[in-house]
N, CA, C and O atoms as CSV, one atom per row, in Angstrom:
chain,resi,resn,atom,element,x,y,z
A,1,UNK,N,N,121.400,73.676,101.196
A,1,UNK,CA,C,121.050,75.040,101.550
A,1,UNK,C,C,119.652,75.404,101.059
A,1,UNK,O,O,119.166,74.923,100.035
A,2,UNK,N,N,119.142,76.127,101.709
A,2,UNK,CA,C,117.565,76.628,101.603
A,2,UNK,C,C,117.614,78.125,101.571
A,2,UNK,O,O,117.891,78.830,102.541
A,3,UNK,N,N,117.252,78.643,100.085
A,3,UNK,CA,C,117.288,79.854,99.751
A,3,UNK,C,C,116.245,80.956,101.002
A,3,UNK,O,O,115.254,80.317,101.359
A,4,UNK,N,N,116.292,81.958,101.464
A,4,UNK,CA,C,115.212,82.866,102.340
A,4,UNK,C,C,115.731,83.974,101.679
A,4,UNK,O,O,116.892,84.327,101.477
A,5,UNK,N,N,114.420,84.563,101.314
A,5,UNK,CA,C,114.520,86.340,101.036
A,5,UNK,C,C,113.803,87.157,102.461
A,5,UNK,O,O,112.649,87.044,102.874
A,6,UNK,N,N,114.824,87.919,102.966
A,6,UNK,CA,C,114.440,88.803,103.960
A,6,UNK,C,C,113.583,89.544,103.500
A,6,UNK,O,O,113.556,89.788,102.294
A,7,UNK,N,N,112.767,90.021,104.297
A,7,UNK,CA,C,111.380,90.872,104.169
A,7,UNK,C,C,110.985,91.970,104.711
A,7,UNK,O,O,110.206,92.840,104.321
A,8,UNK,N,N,111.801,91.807,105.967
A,8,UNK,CA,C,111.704,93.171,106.833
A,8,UNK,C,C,110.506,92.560,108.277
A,8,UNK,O,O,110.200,93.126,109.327
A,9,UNK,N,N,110.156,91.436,107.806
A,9,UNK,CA,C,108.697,91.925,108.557
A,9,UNK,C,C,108.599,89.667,108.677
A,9,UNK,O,O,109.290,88.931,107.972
A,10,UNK,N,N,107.701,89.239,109.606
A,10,UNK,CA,C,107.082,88.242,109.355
A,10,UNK,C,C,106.481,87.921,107.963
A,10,UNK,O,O,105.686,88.698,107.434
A,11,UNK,N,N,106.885,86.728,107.362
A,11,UNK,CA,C,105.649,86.456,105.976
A,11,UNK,C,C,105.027,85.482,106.411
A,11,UNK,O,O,104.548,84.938,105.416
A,12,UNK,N,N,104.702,84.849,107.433
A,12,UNK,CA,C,103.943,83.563,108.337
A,12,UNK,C,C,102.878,84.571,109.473
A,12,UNK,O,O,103.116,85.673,109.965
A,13,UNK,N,N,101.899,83.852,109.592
A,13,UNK,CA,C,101.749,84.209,110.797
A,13,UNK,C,C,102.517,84.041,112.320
A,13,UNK,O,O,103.419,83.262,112.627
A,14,UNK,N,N,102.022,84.766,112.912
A,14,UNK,CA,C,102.948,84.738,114.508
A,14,UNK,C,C,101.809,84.561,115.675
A,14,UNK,O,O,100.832,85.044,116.247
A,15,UNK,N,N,102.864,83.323,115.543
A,15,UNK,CA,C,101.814,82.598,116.808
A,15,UNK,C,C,102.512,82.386,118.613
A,15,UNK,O,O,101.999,81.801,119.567
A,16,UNK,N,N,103.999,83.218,118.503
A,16,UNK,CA,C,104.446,83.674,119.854
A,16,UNK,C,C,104.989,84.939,120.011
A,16,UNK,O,O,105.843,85.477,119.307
A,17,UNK,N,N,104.275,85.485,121.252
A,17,UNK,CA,C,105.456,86.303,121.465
A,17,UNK,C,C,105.756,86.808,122.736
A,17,UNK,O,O,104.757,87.031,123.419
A,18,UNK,N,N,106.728,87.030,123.203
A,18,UNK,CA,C,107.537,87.050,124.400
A,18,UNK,C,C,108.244,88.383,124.215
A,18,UNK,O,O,108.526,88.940,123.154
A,19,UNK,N,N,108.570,88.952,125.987
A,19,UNK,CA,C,109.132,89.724,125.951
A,19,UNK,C,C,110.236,89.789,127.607
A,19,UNK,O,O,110.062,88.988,128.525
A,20,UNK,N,N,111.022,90.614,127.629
A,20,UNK,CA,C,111.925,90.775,128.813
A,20,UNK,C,C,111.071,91.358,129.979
A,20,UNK,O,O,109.871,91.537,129.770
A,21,UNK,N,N,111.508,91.609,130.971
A,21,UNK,CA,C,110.951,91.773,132.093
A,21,UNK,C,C,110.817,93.477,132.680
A,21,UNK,O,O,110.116,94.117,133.463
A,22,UNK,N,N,111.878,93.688,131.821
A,22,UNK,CA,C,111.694,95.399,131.381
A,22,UNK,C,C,111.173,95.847,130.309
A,22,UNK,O,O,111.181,97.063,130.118
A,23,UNK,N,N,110.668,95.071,129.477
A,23,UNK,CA,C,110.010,95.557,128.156
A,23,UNK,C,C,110.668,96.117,127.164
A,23,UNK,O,O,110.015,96.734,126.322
A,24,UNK,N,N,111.864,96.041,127.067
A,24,UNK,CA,C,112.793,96.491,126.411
A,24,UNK,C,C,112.625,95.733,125.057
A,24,UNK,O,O,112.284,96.530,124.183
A,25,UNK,N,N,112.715,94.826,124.731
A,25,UNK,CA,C,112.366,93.683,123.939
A,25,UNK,C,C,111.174,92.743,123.530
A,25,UNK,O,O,110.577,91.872,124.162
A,26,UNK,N,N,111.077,93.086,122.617
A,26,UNK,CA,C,109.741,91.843,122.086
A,26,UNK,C,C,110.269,90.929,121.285
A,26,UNK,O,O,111.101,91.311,120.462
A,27,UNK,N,N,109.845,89.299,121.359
A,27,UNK,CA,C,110.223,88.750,120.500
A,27,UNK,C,C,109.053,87.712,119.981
A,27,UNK,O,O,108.456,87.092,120.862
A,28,UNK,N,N,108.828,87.572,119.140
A,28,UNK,CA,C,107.947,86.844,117.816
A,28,UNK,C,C,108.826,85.220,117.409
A,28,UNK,O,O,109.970,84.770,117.353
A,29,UNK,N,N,107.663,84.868,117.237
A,29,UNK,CA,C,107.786,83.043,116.335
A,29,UNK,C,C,106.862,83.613,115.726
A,29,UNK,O,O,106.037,84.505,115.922
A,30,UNK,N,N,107.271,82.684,114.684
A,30,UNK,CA,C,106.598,82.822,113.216
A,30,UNK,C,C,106.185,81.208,112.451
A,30,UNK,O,O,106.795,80.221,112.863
A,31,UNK,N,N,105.472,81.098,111.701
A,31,UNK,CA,C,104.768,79.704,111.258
A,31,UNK,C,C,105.978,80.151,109.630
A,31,UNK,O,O,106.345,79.284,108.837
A,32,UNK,N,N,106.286,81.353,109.540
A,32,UNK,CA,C,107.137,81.114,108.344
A,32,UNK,C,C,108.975,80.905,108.654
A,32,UNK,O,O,109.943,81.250,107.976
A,33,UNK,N,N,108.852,80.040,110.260
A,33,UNK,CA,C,110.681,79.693,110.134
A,33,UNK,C,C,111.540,80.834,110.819
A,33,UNK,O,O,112.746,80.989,110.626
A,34,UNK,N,N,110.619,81.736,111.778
A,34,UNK,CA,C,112.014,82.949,111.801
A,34,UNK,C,C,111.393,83.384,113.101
A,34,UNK,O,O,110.203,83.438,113.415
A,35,UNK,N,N,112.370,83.653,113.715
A,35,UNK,CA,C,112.577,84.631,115.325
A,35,UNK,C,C,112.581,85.910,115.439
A,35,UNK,O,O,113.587,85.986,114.732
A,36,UNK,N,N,112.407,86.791,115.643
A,36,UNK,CA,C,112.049,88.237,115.250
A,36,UNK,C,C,112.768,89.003,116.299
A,36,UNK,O,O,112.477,88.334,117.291
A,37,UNK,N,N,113.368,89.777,116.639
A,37,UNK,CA,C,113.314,90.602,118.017
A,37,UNK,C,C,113.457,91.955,117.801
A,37,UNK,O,O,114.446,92.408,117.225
A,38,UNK,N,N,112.703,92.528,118.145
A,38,UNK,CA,C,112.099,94.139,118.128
A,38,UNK,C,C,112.504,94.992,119.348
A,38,UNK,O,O,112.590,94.565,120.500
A,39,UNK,N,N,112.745,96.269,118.935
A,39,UNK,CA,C,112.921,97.245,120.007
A,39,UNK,C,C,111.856,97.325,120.480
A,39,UNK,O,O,110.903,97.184,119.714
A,40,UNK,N,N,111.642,97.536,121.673
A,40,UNK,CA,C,109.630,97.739,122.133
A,40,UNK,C,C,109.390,99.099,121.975
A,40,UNK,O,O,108.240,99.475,121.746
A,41,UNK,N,N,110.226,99.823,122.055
A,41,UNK,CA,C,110.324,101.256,122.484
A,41,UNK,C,C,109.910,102.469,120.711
A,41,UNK,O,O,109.226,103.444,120.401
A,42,UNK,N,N,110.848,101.534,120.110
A,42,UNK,CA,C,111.231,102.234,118.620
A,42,UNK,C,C,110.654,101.091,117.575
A,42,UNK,O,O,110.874,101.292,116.381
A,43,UNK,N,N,110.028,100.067,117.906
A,43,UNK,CA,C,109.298,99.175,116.849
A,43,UNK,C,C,110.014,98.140,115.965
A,43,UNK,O,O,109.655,97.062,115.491
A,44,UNK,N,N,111.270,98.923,115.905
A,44,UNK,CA,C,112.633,98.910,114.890
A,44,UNK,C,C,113.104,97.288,115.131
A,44,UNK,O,O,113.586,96.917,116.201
A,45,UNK,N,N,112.914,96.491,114.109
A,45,UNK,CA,C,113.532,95.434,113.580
A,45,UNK,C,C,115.182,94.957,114.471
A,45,UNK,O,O,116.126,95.506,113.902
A,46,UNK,N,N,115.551,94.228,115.488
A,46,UNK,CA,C,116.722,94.342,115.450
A,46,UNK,C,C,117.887,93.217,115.097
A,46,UNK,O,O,119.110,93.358,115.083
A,47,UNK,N,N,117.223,92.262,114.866
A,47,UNK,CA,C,118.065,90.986,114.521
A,47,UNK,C,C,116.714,89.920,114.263
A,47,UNK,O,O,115.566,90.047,114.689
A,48,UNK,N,N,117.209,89.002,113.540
A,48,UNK,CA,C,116.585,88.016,113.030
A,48,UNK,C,C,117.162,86.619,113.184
A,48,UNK,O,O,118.162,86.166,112.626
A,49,UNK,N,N,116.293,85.981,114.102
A,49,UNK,CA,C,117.136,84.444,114.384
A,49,UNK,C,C,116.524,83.535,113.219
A,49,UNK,O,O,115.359,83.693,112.855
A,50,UNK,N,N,117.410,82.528,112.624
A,50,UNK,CA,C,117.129,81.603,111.768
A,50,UNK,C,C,117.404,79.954,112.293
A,50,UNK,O,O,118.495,79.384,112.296
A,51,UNK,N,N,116.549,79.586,112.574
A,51,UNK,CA,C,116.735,78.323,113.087
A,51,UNK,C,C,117.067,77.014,112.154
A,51,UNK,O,O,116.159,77.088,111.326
A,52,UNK,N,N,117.684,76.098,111.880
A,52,UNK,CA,C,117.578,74.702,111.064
A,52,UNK,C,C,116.008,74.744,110.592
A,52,UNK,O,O,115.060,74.628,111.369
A,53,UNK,N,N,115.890,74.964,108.919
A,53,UNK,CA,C,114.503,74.558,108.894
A,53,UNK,C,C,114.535,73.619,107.195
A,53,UNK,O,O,115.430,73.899,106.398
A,54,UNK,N,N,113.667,72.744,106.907
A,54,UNK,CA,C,113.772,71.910,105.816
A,54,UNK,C,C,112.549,72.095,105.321
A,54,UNK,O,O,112.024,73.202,105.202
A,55,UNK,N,N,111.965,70.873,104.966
A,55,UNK,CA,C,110.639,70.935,104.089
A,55,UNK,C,C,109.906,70.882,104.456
A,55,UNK,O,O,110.103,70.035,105.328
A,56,UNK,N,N,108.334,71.367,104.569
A,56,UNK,CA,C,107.261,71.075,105.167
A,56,UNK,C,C,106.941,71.967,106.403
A,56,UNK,O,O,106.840,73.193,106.348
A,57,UNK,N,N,106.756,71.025,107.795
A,57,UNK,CA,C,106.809,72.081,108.562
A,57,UNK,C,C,108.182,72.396,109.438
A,57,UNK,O,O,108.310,73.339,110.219
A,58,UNK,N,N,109.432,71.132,109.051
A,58,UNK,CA,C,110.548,71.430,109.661
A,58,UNK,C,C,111.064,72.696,110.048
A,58,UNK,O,O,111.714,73.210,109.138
A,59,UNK,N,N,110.991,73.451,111.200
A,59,UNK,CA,C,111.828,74.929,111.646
A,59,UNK,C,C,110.494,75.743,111.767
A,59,UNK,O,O,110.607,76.913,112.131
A,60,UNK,N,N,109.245,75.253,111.501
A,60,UNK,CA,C,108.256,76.255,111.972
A,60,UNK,C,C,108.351,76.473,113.692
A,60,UNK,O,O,108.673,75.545,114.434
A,61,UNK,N,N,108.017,77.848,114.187
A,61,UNK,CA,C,108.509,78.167,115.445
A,61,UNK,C,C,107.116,78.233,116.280
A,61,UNK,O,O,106.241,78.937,115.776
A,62,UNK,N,N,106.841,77.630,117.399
A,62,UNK,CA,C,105.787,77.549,117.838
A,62,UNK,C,C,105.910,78.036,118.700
A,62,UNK,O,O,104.716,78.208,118.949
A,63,UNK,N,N,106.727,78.754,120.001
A,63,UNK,CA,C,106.864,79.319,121.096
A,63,UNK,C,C,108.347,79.983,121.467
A,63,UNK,O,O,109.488,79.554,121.292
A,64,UNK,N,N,107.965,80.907,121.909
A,64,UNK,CA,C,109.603,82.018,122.596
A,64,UNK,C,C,109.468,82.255,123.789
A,64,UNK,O,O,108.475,82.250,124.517
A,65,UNK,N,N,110.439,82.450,123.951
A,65,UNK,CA,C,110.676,82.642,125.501
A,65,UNK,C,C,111.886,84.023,125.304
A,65,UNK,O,O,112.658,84.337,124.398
A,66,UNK,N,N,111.600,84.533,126.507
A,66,UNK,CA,C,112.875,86.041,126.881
A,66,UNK,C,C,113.470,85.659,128.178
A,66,UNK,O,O,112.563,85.268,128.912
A,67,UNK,N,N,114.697,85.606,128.802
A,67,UNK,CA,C,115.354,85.374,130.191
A,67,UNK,C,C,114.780,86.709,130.488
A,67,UNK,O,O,114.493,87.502,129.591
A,68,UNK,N,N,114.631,86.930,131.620
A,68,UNK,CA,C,113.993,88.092,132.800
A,68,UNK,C,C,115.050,89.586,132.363
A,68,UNK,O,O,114.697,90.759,132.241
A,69,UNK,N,N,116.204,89.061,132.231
A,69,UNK,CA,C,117.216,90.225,132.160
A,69,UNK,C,C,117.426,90.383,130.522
A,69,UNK,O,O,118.459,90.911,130.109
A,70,UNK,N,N,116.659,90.022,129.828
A,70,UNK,CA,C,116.717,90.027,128.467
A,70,UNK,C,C,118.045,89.496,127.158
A,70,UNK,O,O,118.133,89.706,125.949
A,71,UNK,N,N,118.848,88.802,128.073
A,71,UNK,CA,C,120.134,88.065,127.205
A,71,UNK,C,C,119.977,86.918,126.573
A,71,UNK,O,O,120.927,86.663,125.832
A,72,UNK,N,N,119.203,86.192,126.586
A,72,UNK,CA,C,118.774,85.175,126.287
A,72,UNK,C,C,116.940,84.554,125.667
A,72,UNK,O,O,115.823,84.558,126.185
A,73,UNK,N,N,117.596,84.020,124.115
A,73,UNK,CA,C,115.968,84.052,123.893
A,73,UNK,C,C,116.175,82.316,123.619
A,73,UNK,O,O,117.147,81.643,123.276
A,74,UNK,N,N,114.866,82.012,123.929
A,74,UNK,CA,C,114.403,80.411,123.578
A,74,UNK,C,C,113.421,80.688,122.654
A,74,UNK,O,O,112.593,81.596,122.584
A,75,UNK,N,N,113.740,79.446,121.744
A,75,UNK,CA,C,112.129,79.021,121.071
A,75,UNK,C,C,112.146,77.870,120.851
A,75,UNK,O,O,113.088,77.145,121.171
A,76,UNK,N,N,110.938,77.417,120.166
A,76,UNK,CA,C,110.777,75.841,120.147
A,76,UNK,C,C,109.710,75.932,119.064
A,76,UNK,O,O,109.115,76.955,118.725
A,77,UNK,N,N,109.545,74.593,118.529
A,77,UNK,CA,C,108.883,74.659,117.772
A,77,UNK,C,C,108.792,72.715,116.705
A,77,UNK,O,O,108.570,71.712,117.384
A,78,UNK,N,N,108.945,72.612,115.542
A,78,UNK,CA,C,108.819,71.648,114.839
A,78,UNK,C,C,110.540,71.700,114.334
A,78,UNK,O,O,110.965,72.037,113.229
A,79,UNK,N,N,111.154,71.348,115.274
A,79,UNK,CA,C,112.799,71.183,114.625
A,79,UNK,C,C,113.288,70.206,114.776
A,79,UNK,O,O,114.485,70.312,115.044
A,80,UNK,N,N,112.785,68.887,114.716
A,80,UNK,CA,C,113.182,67.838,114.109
A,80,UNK,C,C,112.634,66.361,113.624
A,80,UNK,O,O,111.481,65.937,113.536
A,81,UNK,N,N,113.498,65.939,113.432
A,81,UNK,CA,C,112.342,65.016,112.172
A,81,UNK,C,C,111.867,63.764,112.406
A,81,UNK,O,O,112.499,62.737,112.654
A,82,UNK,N,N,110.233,64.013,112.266
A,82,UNK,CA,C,109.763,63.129,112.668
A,82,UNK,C,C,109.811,61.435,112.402
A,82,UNK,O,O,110.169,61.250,111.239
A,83,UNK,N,N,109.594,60.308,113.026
A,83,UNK,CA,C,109.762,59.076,112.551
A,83,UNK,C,C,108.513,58.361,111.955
A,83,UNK,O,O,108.613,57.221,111.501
């Protein structure tokens, strides 16, 4: 297990971000391991995705994606280990 203290906020920079097709939603990758998704409307924090992440740059998030109708988020990034 890998200890994380929530923050409220990104502690990495954010190097994606994506949103729905109504704008309802924004969502963020982060270089510090975490998925973000925001109300667009109210700014307001609404869930936090945590992906598999280990040492180094394992689980850093390099790109998001939003489905058109906003149910579905992708990201991608450095999640698994290299040979």
């Amino acid at each position: 297990p890998v200890l994380r203290i929530e923050t409220g906020s990104h502690s990495g920079s954010v190097v994606a971000i994506g949103t729905d097709v109504s704008g309802r939603w924004v969502v963020t990758g982060s270089l510090d391991k975490t998925v973000r998704v925001w109300d667009r409307t109210t700014g307001e924090l609404v869930r936090v995705l945590r992906p598999p992440i280990g040492e180094g740059s394992e689980g850093k998030i390099y790109s998001v994606a939003v489905s058109p109708d906003g149910s579905t988020i992708f990201c991608g990034g450095f999640t698994g280990r290299g040979t």
